[in-house]
Every structure is written in C-alpha cells, then in structure tokens.
C-alpha positions in Angstrom: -22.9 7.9 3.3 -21.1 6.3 0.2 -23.1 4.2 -2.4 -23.4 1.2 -0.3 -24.1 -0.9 -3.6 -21.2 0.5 -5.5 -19.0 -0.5 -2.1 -20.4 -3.8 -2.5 -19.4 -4.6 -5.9 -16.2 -3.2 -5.2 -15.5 -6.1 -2.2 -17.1 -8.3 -5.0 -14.5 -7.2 -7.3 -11.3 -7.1 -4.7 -12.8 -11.0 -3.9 -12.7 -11.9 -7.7 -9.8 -10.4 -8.1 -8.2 -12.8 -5.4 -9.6 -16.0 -6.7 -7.9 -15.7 -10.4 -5.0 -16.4 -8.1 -6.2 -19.1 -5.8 -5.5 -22.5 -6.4 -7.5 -25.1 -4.4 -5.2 -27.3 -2.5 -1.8 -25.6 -3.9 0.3 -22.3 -3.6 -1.1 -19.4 -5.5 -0.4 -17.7 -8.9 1.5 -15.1 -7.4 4.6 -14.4 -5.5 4.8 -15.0 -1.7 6.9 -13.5 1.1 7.3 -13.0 4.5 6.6 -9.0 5.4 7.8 -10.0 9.2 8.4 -13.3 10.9 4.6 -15.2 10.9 3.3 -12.5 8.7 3.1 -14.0 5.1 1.5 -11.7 1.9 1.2 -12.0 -1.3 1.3 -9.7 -4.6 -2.9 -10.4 -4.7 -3.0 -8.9 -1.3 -1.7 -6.0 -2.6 -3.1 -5.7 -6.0 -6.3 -6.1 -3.4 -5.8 -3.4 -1.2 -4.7 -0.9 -4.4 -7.9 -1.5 -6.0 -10.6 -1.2 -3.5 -8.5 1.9 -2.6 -9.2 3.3 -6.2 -12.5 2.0 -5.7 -13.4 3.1 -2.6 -12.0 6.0 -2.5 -14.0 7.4 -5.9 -17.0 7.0 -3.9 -16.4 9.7 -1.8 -13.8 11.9 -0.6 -12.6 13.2 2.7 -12.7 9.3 4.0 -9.8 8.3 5.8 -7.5 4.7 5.0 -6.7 2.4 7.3 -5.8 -1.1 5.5 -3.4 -4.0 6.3 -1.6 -3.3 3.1 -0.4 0.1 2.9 1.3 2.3 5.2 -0.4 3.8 8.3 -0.7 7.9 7.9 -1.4 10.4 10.8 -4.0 11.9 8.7 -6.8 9.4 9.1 -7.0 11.0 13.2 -8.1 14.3 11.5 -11.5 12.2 9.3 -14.8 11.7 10.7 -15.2 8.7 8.7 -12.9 5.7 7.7 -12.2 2.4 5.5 -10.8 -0.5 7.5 -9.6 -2.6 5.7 -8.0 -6.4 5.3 -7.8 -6.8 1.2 -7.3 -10.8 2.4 -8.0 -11.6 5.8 -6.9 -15.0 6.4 -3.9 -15.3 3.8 -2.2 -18.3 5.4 -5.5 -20.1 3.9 -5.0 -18.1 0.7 -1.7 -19.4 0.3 -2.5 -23.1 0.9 -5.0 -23.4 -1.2 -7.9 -23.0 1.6 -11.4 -22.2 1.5 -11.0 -19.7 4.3 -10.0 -15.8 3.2 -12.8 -13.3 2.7 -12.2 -9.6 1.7 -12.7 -7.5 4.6 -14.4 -3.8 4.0 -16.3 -1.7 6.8 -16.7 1.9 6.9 -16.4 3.6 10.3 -17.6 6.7 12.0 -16.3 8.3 14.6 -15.2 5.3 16.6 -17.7 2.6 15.1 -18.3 0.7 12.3 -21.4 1.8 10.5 -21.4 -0.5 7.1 -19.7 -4.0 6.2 -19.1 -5.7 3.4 -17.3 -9.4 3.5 -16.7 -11.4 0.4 -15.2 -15.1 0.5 -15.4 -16.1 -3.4 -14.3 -19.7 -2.7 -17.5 -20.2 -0.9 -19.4 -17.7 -2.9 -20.5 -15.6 0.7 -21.4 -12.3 0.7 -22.1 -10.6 4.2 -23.4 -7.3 4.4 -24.3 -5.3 7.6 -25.8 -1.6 7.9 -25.7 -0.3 11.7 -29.3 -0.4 12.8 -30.6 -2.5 9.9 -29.3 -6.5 10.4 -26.9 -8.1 8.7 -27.6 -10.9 5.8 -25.8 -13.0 3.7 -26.4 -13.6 0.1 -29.3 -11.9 0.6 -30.5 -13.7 4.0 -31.3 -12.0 7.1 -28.9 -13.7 9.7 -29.6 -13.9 13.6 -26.6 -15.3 15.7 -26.5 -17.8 18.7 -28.7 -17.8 21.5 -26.9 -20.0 23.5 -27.4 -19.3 27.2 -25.1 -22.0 28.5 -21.1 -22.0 29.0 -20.2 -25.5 28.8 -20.8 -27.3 25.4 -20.3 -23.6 23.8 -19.1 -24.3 19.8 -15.9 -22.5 19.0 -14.1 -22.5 15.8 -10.5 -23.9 16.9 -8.0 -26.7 15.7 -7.6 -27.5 19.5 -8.9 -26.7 22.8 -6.9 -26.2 26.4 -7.1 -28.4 28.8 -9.1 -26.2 31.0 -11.6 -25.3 27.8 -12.4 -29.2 27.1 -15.6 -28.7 28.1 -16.3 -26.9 25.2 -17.0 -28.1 21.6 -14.2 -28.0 18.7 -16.2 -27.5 15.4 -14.4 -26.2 11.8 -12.0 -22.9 12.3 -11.3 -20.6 9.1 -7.7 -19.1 8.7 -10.1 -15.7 9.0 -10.7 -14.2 12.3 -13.1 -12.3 10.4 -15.1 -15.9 8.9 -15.3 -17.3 12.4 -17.0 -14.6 14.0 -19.6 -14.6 10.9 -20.1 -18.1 12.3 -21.4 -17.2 15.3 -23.5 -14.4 13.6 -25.5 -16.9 11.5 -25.6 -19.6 14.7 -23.0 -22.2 13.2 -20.8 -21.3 16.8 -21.7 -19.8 19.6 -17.5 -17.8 21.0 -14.9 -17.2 19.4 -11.8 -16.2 21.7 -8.6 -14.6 21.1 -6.1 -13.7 23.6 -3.4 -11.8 21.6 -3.1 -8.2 20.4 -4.9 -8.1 16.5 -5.3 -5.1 14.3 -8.9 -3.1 13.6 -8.8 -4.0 10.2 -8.7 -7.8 11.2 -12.6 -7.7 13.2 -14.0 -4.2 12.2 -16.6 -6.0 9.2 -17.2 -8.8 11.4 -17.7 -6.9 14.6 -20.5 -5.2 12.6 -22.0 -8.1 11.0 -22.2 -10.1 14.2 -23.8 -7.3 16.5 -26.3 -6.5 14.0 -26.7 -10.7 14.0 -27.9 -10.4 17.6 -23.7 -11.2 18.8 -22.0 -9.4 21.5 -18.6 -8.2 20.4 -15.6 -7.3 23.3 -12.2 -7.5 24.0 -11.0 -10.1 25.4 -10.9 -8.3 29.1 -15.1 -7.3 27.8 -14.4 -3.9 27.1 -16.2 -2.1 24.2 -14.1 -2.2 21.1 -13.8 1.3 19.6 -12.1 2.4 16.2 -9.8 4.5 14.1 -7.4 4.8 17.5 -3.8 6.6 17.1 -2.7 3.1 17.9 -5.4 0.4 15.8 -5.0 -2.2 17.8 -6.9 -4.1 21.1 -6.3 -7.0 23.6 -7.7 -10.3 22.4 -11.7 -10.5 21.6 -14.7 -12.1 22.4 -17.7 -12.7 20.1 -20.4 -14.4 21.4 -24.2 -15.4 22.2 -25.1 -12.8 24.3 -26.2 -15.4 27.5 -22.6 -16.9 27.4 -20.3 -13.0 27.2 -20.1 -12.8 31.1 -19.1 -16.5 31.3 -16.2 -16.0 28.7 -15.4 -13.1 30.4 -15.0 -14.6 33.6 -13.5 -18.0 32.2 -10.5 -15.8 30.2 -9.7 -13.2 33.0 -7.1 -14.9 34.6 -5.5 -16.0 31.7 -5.9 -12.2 30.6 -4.4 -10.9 33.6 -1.0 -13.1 32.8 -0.2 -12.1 29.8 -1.0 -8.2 30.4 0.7 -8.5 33.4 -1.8 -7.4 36.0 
C-alpha cells in the first residue's frame, strides 16, 4: 500500500493548486475550452491531473493511471492496482465560480477501490476512506442515512420528475462525487443518475459512502466494479441502505427505456 498520508497531501496539493485559479462568482484564471460538445476543461484541470500523476506516481511504482485528463492506455489491464482519477470533478462549477468541485483520488485493487481521498478547497473538506476502516472528514468519523422510507427521500437535484415529486429537492453540487458524500455524512439520503458516467467520476465517493454505512449500485443495482477494458457503467444509485430496493424498483422502467430492454 502507498503512504496513504503522502497521497493525502498530494490531493491537498492538486486541491490548492485549483483554487489559485478559482474565482468566486466569475470565470477562472485560466483558459477554458470545450474538449467535446458539453464537456468543458480547463488548463487547471490539467496542470491537476500532471501533478498528482508526478505525485502519485513517486509513491510507488507498478500502479496503473486511469484519470479524466490524460489519455487512456491498454497497459493499466495488465496492474493489480490503480489511480482513478478526476483532477476536478465538477468543472462546470469550477468555471462559474461555484463552491462545488472537489479533487477526486482513490486507489483500486483488483476491481475495487481500497483508499480515497476527496478535497474541495472552497469548502475546506477533506474526505478520506480506507476499505474496512470508515470514512471521516476533516478528521470526523462519518455514518450515512438511515432512512428506511422511499417517499420524502432527500436528493441533491435542481428539479425533480413529475413522477419523483414525492421526493425532497435539497442543494446539488456540480460533483457527482460531492453529492454522494452527502448521503455519506446523512445531509441526503439517493442520489440517482440514469446516464453512462466514467470510473473516475464515483470511484472516491463509492468508497467513502460504503464505508459511511451507504449502498453504492448501478442504476439497474448491480455491483459496480473497476479498472474495466471499457471504464464506464449505467447510471448509479447511492443510497440509505433501507431505501436501495425501492430506487431500484422506482428507476427500472425508466432504465429499461433507455437501454432498450
């Protein structure tokens, strides 16, 4: 196992590194593009990504790379162990001068995350998860939703479905990543994607809200598993554990549509 505390002040670092280019309310110190249609990054993104590699990568070798930020190679299939990465998950916030990006750092092996380290500087967060040990932030054991019932579940969102109205709206981060630490330390109870999303974009978090107590799927309930040929999985759910089989059940349909089966 790497130094875990020399991994942590690297994701410090990478998350200090960000906020000399964030400006609160405005576009950032640094240029801006479009990588594809909907995708925006920044130069911090990758000045992100190139350090924690440096970083990272001195702390031990024979450790595969999987990040956002740099190109995908073959090579990672052939390593026990991994770094998934998102140098800034949650750019769109990044860019407009929101509160919530993080850094996004967890180690797998085999096929599951065994260490995570998130950093969001703006609201001076630190989350850190060992498999088998609990996750804390800032230093503060968390324990994540016990919520038993469906209806009146909270769920980071800007709006709800018509058929999800019976659910409750509270504040949603640009990061995926932030708003499943929010049902890690009990301030939601789901969060609910039905897309296709990236490893990199839930590996920390899928760590850091199981050891919370949460339940972390797909968005059909399947286990999520890591370091595939192809990173990616259907939608996810992160949950209370009393409420999984309930978003299961209320998403399948929905599921079904959009993967055509």
């Amino acid at each position: 196992m790497p130094d875990r505390d020399a991994a942590i002040i690297a994701v410090r670092e990478a998350g200090d590194l960000a906020l000399a280019a964030w400006r609160e309310g405005a576009a950032p110190a640094t240029g801006v593009w479009e990588k594809s249609k909907g995708h925006p990054v920044s130069e911090t993104d990758l000045a992100v990504d190139a350090l924690l590699k440096q970083r990272l990568g001195d702390l031990a070798p024979n450790i595969g790379w999987l990040s956002e930020e740099t190109v995908d190679h073959p090579d990672r299939l052939s390593m026990s162990r991994q770094w998934l990465v998102d140098p800034i998950d949650g750019t769109r916030d990044f860019i407009r001068g929101r509160s919530g990006w993080c850094v996004s750092v967890a180690l797998v092996e085999g096929s599951e995350a065994v260490f995570a380290a998130m950093y969001a500087p703006v609201t001076k967060q630190l989350w850190v998860a060992h498999k088998g040990e609990g996750t804390t932030c800032n230093g503060k054991r968390l324990f994540a939703s016990s919520r038993e019932e469906f209806v009146g579940a909270r769920v980071p969102t800007d709006a709800l479905p018509k058929a999800d109205r019976d659910l409750e709206m509270v504040h949603k981060p640009n990061s995926i990543a932030m708003r499943m630490t929010m049902v890690a330390c009990d301030r939601a109870d789901l969060v609910a994607t039905l897309r296709w999303g990236h490893e990199w974009d839930i590996a920390a978090a899928h760590l850091i809200a199981e050891e919370a107590g949460a339940v972390v799927t797909s968005a059909t309930g399947e286990p999520i598993r890591y370091n595939k040929r192809e990173p990616m999985d259907f939608g996810l759910i992160c949950c209370a554990p009393g409420i999984h089989g309930a978003a299961v059940e209320r998403l399948q349909d929905r599921a079904r549509a959009i993967l055509g089966g």
